[in-house]
N, C-alpha and C positions, 0 to 999 in steps of 0.2 A: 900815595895820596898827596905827599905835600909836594912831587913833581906837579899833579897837576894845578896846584895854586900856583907854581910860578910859570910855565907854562899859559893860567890863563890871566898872570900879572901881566906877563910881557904882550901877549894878546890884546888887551884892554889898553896898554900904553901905545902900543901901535897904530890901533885905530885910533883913540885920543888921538895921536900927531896927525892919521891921513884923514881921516874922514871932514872934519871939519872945514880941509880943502876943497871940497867938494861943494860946500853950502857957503858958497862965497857972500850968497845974499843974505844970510840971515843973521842976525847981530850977535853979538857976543854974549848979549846977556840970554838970550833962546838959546843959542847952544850951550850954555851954560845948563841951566835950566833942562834942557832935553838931555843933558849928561846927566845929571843928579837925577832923575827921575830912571835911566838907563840901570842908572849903579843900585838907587833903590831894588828895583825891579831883581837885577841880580843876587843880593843880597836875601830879599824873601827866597827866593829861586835855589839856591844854594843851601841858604837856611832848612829847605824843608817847609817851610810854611804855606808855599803856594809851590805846589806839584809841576813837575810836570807834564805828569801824565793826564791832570785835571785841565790842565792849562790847553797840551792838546787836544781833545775832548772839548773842549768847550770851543776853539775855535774850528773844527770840524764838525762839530753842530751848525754853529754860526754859519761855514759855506753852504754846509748842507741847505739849510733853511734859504740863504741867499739863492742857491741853483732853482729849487721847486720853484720861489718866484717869480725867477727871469722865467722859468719854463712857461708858468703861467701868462705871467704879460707874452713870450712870443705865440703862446697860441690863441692868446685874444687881440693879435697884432693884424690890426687892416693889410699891415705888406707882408705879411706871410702867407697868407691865403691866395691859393691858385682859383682861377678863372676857370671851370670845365666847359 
C-alpha cells in the first residue's frame, strides 16, 4: 500500500514538470488553478468519497446518451439520405 503512494508521488511530480510544457499558452495562474482542482479531484478519488466505479458509470451514461443523439441527428440528416 504505501509503495503505491510513492509510486503515485513521483507520478504526480513528473507530470507537474511535463505537462505544463505542453500548454505553453495558457497562464500560470490557470494552470495553477487546473492543478488544484486535478489534486482535489484526486484526493476525493482516493479518499473513497467519489468512486470510481460511480464515476465510471456516470460517464459511460453520459456517452451513451451523447451516441443515441448523434445517431438521431444523422438519421434526420438531409446528407445522409440516399436518392432511390
Amino acid at each position: 500500500m504505501a509503495s503505491d503512494f510513492v509510486v503515485s508521488a513521483f507520478l504526480a511530480a513528473g507530470l507537474f514538470l511535463v505537462l505544463p510544457s505542453y500548454f505553453g499558452s495558457i497562464t500560470l495562474e490557470v494552470q495553477t488553478m487546473l492543478f488544484g482542482g486535478m489534486a482535489m479531484l484526486a484526493a476525493l478519488v482516493s479518499d473513497g468519497q467519489l468512486g470510481s466505479a460511480a464515476l465510471v458509470a456516470r460517464m459511460r451514461g453520459g456517452l451513451e446518451r451523447a451516441a443515441v443523439a448523434s445517431q438521431e441527428r444523422r438519421r434526420c440528416s438531409p446528407v445522409n439520405r440516399s436518392e432511390a
